[in-house]
N, CA, C, O and CB atoms as a CASP TS submission, in Angstrom:
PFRMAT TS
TARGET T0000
AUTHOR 0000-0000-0000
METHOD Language model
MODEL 1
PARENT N/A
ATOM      1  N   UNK     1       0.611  19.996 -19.584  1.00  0.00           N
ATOM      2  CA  UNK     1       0.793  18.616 -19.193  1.00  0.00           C
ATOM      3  C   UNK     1      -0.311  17.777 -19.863  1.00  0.00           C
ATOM      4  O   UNK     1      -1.522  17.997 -19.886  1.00  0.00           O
ATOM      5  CB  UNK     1       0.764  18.466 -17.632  1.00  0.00           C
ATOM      6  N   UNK     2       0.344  16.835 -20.364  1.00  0.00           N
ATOM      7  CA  UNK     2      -0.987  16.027 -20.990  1.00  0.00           C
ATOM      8  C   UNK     2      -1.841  14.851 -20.115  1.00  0.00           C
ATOM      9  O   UNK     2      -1.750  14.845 -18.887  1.00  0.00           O
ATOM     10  CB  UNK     2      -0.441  15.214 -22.330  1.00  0.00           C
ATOM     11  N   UNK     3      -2.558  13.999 -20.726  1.00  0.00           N
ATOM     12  CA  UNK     3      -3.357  13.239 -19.677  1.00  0.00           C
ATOM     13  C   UNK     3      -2.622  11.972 -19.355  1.00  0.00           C
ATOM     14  O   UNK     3      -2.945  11.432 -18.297  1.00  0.00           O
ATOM     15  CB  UNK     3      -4.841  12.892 -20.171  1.00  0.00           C
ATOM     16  N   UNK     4      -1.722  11.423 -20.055  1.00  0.00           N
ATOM     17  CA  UNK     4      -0.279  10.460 -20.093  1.00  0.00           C
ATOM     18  C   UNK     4       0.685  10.801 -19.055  1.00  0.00           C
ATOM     19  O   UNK     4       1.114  10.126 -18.119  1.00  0.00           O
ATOM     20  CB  UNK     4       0.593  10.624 -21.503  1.00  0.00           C
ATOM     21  N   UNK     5       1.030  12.474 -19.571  1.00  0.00           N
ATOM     22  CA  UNK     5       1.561  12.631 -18.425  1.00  0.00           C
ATOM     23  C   UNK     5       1.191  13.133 -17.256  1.00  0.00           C
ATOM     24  O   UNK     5       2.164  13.741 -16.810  1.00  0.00           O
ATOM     25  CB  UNK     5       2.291  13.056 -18.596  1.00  0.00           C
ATOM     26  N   UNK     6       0.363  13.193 -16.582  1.00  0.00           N
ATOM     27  CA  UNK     6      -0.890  13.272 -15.014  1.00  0.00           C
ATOM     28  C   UNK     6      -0.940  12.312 -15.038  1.00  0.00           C
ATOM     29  O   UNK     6      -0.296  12.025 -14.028  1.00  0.00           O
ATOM     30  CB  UNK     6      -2.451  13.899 -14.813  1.00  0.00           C
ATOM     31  N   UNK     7      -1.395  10.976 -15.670  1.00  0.00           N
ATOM     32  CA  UNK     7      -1.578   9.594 -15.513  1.00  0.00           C
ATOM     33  C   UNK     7      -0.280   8.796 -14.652  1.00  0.00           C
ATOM     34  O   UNK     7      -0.266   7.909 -13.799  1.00  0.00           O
ATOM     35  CB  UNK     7      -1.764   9.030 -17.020  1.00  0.00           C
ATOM     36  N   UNK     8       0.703   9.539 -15.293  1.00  0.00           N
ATOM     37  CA  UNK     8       2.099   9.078 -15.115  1.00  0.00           C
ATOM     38  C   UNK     8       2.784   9.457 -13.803  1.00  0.00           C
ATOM     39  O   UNK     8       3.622   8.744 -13.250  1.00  0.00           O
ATOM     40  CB  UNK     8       2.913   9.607 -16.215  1.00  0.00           C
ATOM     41  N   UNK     9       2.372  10.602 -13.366  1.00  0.00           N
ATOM     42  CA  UNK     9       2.850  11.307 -11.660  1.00  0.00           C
ATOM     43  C   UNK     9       1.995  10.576 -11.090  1.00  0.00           C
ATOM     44  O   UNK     9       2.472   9.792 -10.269  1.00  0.00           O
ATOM     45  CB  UNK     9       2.624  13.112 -11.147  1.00  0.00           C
ATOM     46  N   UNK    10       0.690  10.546 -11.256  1.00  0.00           N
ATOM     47  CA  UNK    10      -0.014   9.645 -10.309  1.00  0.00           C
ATOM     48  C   UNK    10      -0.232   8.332  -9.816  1.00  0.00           C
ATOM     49  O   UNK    10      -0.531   7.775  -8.760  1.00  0.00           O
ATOM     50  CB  UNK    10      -0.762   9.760 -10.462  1.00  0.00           C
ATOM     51  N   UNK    11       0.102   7.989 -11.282  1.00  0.00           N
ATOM     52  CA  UNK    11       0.849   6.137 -10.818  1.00  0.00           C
ATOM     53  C   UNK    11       2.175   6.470 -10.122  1.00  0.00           C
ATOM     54  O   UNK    11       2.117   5.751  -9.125  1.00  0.00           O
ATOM     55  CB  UNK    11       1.398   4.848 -12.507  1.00  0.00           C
ATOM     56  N   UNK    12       3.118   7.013 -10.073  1.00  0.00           N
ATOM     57  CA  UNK    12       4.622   7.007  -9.592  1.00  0.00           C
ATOM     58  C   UNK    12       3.760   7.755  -8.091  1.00  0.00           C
ATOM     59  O   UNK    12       4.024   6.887  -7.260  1.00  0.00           O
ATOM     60  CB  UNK    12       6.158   8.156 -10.782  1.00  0.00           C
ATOM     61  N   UNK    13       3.325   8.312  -7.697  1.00  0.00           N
ATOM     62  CA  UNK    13       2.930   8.699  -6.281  1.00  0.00           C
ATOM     63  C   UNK    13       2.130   7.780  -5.777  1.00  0.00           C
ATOM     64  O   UNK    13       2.383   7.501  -4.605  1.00  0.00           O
ATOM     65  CB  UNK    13       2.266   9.960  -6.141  1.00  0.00           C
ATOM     66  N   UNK    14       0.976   7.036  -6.414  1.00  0.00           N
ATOM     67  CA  UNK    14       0.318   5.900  -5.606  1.00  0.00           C
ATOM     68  C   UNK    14       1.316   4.944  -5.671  1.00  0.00           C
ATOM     69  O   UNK    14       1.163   4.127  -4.763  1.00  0.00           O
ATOM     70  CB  UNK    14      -1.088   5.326  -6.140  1.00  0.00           C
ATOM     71  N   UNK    15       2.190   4.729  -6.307  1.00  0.00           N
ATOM     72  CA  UNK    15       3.155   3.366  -6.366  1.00  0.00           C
ATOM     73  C   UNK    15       3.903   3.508  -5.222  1.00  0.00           C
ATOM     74  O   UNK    15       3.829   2.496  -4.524  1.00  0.00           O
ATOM     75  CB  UNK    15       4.202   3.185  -7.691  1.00  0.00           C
ATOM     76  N   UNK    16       4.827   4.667  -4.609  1.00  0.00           N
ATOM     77  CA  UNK    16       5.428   5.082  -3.607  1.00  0.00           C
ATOM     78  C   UNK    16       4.818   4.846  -2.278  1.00  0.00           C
ATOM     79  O   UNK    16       5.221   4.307  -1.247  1.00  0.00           O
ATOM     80  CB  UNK    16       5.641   6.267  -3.821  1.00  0.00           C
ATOM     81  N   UNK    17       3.736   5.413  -2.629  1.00  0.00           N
ATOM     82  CA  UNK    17       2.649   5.477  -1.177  1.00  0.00           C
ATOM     83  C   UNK    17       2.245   4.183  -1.022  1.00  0.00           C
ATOM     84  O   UNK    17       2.039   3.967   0.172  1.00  0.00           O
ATOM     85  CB  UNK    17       1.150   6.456  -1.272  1.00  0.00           C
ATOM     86  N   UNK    18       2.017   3.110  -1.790  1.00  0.00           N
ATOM     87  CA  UNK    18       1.600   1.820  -1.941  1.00  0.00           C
ATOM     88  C   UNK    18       2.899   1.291  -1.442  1.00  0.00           C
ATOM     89  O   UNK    18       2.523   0.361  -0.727  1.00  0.00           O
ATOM     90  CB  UNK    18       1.083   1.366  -3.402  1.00  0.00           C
ATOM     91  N   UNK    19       4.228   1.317  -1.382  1.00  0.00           N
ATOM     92  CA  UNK    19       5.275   0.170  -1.039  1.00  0.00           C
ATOM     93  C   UNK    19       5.515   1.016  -0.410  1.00  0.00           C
ATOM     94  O   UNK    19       6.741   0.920  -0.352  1.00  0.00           O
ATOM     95  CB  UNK    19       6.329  -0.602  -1.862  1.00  0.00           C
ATOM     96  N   UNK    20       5.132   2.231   0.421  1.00  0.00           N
ATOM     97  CA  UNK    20       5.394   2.660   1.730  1.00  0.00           C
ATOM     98  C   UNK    20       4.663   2.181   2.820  1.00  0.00           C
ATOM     99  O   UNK    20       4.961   2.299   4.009  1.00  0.00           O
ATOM    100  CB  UNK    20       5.299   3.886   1.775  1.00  0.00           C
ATOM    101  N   UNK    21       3.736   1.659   2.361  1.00  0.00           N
ATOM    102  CA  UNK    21       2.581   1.495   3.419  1.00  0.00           C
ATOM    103  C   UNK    21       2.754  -0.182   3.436  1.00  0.00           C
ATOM    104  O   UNK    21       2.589  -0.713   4.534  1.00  0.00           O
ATOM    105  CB  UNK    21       0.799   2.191   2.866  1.00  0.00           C
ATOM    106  N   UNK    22       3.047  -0.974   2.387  1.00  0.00           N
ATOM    107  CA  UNK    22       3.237  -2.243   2.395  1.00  0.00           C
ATOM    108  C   UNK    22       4.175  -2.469   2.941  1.00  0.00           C
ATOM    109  O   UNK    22       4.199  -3.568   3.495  1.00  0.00           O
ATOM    110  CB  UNK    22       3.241  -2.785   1.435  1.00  0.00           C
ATOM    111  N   UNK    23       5.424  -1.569   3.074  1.00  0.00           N
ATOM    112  CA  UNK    23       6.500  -1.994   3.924  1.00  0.00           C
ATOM    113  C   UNK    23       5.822  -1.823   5.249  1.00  0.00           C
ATOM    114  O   UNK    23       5.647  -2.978   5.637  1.00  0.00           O
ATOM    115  CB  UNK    23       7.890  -1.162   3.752  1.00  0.00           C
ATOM    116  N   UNK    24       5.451  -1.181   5.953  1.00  0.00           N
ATOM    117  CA  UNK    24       5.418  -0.366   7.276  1.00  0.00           C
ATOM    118  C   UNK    24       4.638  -1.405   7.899  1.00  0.00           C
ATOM    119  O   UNK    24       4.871  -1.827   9.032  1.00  0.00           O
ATOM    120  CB  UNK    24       4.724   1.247   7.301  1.00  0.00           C
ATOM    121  N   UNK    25       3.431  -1.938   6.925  1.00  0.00           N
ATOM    122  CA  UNK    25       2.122  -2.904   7.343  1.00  0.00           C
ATOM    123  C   UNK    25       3.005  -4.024   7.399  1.00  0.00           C
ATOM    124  O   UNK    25       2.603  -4.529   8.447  1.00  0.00           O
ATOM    125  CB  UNK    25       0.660  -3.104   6.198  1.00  0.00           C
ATOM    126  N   UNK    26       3.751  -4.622   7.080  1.00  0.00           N
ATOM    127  CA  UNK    26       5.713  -5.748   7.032  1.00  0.00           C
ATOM    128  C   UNK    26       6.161  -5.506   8.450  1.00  0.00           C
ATOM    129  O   UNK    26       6.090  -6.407   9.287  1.00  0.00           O
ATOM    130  CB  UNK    26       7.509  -4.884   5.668  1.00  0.00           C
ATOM    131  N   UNK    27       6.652  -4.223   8.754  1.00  0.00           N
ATOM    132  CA  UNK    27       7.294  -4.403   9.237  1.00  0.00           C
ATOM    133  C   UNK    27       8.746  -4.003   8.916  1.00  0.00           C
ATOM    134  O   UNK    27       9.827  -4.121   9.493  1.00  0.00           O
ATOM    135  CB  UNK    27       6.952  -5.250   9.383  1.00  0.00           C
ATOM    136  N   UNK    28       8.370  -3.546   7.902  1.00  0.00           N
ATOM    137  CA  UNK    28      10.071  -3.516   7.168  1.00  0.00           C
ATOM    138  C   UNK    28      10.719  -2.300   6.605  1.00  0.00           C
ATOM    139  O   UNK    28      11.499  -2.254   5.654  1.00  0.00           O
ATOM    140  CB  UNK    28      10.177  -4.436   5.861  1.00  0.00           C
ATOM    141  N   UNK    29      10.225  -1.210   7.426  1.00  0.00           N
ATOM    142  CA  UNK    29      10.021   0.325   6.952  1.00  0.00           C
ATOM    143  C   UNK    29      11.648   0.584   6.831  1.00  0.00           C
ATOM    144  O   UNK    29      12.603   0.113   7.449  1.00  0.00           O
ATOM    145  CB  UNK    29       9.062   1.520   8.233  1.00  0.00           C
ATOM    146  N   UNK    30      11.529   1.600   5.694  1.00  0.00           N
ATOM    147  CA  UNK    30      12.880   1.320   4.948  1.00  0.00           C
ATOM    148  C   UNK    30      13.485   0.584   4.510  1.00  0.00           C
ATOM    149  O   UNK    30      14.608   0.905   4.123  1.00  0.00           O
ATOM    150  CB  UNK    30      13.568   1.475   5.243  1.00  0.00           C
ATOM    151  N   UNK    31      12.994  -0.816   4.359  1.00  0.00           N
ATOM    152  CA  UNK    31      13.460  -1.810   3.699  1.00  0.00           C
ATOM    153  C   UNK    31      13.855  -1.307   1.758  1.00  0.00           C
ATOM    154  O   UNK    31      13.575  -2.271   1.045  1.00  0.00           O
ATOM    155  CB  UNK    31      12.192  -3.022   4.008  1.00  0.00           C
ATOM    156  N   UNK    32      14.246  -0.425   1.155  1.00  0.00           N
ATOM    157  CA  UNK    32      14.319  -0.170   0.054  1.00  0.00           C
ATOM    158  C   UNK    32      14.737  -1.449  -0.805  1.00  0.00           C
ATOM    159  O   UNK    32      13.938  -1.908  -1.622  1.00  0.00           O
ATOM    160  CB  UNK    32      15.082   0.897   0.010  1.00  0.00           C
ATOM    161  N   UNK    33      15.549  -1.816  -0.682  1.00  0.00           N
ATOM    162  CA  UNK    33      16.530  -2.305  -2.010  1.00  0.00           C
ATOM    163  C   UNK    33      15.790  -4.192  -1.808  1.00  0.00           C
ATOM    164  O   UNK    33      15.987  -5.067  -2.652  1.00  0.00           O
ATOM    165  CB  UNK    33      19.006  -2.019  -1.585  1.00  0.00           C
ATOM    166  N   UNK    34      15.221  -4.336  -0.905  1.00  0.00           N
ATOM    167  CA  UNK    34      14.341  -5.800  -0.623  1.00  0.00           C
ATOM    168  C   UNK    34      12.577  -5.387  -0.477  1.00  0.00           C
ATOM    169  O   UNK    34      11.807  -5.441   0.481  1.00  0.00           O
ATOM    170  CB  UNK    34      14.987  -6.640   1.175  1.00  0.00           C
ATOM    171  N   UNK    35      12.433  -5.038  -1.662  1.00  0.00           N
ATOM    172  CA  UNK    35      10.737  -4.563  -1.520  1.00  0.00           C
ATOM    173  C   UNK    35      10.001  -6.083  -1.382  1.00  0.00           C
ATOM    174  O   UNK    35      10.671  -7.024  -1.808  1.00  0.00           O
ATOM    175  CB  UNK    35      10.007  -3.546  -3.221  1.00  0.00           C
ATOM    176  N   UNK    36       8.903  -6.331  -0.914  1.00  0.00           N
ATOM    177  CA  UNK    36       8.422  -7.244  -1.072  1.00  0.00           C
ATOM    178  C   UNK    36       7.518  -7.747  -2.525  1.00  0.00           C
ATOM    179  O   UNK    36       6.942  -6.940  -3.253  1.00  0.00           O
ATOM    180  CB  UNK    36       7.912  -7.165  -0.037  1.00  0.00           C
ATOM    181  N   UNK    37       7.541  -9.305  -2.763  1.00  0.00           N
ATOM    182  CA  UNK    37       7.161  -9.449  -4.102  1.00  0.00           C
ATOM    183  C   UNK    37       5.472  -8.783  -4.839  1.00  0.00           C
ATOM    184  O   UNK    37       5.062  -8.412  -5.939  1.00  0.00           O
ATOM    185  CB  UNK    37       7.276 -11.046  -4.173  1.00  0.00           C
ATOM    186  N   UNK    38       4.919  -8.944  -3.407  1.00  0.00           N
ATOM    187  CA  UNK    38       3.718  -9.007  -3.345  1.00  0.00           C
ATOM    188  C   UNK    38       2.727  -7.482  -3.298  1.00  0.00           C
ATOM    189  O   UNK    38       1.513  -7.344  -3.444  1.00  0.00           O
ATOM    190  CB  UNK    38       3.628  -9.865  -2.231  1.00  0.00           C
ATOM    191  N   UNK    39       3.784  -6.483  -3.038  1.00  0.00           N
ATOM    192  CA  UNK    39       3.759  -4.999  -3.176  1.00  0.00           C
ATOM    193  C   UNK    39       3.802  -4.988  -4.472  1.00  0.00           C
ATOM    194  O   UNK    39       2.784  -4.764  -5.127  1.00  0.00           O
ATOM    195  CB  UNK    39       4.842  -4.139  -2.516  1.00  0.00           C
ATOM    196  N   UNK    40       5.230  -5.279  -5.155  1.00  0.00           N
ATOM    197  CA  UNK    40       5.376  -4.757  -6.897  1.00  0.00           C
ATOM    198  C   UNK    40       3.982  -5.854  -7.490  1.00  0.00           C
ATOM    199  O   UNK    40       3.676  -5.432  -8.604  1.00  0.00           O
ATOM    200  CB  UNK    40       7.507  -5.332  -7.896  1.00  0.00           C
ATOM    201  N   UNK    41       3.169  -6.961  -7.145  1.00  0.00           N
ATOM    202  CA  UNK    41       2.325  -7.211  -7.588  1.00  0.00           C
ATOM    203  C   UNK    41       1.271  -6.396  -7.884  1.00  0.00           C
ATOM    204  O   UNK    41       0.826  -5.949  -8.941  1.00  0.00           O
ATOM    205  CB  UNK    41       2.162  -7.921  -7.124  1.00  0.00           C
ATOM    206  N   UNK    42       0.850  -6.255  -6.320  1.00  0.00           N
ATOM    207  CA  UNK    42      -0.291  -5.280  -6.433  1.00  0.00           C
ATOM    208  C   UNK    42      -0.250  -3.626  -7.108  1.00  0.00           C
ATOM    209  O   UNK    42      -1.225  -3.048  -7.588  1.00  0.00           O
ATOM    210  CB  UNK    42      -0.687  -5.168  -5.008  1.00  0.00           C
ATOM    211  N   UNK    43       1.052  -3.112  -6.999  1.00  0.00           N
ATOM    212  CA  UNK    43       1.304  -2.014  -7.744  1.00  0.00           C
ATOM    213  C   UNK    43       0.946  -2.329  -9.417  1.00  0.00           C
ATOM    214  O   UNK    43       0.281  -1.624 -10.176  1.00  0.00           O
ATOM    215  CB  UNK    43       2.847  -1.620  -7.446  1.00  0.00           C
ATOM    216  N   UNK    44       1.478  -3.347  -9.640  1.00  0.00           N
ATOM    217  CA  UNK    44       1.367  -3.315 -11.216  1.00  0.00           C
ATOM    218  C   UNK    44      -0.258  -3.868 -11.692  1.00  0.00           C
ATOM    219  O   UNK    44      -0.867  -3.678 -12.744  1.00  0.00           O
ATOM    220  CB  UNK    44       2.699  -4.459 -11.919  1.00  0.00           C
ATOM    221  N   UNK    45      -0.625  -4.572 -10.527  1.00  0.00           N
ATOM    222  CA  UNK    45      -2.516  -4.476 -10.755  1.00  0.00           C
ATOM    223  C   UNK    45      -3.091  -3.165 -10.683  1.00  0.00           C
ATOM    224  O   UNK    45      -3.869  -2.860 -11.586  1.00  0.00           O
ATOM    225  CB  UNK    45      -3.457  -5.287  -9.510  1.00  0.00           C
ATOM    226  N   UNK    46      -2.846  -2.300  -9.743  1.00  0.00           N
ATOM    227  CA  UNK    46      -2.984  -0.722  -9.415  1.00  0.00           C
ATOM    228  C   UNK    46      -2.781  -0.333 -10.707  1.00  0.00           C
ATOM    229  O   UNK    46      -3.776   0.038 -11.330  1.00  0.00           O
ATOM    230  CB  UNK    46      -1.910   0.030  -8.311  1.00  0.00           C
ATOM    231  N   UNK    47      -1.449  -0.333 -11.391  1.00  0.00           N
ATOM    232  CA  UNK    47      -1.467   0.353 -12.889  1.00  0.00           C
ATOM    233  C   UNK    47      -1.966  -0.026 -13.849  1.00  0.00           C
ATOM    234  O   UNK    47      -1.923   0.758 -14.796  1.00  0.00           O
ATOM    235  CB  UNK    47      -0.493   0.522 -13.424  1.00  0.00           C
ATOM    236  N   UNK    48      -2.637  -1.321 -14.064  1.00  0.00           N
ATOM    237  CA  UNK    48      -3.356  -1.882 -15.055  1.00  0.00           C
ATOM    238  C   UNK    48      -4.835  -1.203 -14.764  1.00  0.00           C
ATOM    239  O   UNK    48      -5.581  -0.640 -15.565  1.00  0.00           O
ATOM    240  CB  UNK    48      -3.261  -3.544 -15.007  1.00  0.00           C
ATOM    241  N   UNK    49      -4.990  -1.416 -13.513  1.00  0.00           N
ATOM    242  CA  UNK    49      -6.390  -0.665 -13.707  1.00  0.00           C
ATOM    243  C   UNK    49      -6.532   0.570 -13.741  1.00  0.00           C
ATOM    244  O   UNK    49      -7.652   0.955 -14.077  1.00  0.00           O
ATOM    245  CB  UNK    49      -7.232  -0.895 -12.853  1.00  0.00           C
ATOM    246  N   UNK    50      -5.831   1.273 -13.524  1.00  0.00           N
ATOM    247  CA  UNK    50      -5.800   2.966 -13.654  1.00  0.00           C
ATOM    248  C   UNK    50      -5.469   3.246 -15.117  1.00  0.00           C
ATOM    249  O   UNK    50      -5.991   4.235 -15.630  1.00  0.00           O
ATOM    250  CB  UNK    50      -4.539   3.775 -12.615  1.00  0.00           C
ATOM    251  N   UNK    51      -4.435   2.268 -16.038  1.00  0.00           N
ATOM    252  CA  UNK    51      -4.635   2.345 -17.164  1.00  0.00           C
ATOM    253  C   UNK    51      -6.010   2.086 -18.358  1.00  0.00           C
ATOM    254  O   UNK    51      -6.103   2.567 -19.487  1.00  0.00           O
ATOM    255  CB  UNK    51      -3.781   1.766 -17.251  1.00  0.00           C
ATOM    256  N   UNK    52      -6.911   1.227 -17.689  1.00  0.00           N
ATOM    257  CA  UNK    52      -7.553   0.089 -18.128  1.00  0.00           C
ATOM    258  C   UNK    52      -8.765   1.195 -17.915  1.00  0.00           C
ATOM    259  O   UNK    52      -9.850   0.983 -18.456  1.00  0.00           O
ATOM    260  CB  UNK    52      -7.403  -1.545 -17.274  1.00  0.00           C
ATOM    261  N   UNK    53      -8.540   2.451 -17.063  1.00  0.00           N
ATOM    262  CA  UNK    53      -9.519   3.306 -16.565  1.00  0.00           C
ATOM    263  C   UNK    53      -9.504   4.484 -17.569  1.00  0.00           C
ATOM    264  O   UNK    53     -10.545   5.013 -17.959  1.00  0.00           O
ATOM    265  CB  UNK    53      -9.240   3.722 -15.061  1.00  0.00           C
ATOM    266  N   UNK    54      -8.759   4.716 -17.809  1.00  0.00           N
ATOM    267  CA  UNK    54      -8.358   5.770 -18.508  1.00  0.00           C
ATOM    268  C   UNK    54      -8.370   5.746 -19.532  1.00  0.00           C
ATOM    269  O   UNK    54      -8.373   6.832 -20.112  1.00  0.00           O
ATOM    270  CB  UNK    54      -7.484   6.136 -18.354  1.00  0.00           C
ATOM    271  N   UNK    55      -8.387   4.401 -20.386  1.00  0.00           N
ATOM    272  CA  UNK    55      -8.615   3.816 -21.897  1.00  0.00           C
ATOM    273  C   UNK    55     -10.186   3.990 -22.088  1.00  0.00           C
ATOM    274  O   UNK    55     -10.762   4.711 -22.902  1.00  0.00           O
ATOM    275  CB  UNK    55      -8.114   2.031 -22.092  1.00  0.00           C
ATOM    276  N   UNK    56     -10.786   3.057 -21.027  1.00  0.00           N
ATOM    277  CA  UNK    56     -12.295   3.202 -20.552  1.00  0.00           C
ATOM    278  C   UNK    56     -13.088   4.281 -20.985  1.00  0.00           C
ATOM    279  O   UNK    56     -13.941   4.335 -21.871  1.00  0.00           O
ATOM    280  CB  UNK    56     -12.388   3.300 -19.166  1.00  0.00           C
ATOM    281  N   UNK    57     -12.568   5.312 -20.040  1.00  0.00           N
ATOM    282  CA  UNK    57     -12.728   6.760 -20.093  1.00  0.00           C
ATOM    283  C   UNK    57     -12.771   7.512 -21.211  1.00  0.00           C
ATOM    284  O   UNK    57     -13.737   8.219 -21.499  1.00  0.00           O
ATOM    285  CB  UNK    57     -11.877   7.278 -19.486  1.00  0.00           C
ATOM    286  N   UNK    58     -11.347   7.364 -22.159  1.00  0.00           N
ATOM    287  CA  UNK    58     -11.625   8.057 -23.124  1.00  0.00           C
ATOM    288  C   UNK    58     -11.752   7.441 -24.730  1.00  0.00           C
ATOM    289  O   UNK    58     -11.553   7.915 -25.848  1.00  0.00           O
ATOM    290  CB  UNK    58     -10.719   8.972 -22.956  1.00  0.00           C
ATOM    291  N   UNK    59     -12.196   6.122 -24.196  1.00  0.00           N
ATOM    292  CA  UNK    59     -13.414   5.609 -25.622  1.00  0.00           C
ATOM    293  C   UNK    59     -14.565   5.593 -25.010  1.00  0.00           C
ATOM    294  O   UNK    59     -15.265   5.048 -25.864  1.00  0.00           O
ATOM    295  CB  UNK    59     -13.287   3.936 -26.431  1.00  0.00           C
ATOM    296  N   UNK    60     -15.488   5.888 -23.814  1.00  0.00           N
ATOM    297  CA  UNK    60     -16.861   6.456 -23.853  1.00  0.00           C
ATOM    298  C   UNK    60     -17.282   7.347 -24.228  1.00  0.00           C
ATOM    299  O   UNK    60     -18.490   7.555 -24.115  1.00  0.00           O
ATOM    300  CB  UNK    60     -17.309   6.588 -23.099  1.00  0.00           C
TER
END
């Protein structure tokens, strides 16, 4: 497995766990197909910096 792909399960498992917990903290557990806007926000800040970490990482 390469470091792209570990990078890649672990964003898709914090992303899950992140709009599981944003629903539930809602109110809206199981809400699937109406995620809130403000979840896929913060998820895609979550992946910028885990990307932004990992770039970091391996040009030091």
């Amino acid at each position: 497995m390469t470091l792209d792909e570990t990078a890649g399960r672990i964003w898709a498992d914090n992303h899950l766990a992140f709009t599981d917990w944003a629903d539930g903290a809602l109110g809206r557990a199981g809400a699937r197909p109406d995620r809130p806007r403000m979840a896929t926000l913060l998820s895609v800040i979550a992946a910028l910096t885990v990307s932004l970490t990992l770039i970091g990482g391996s040009v030091a």
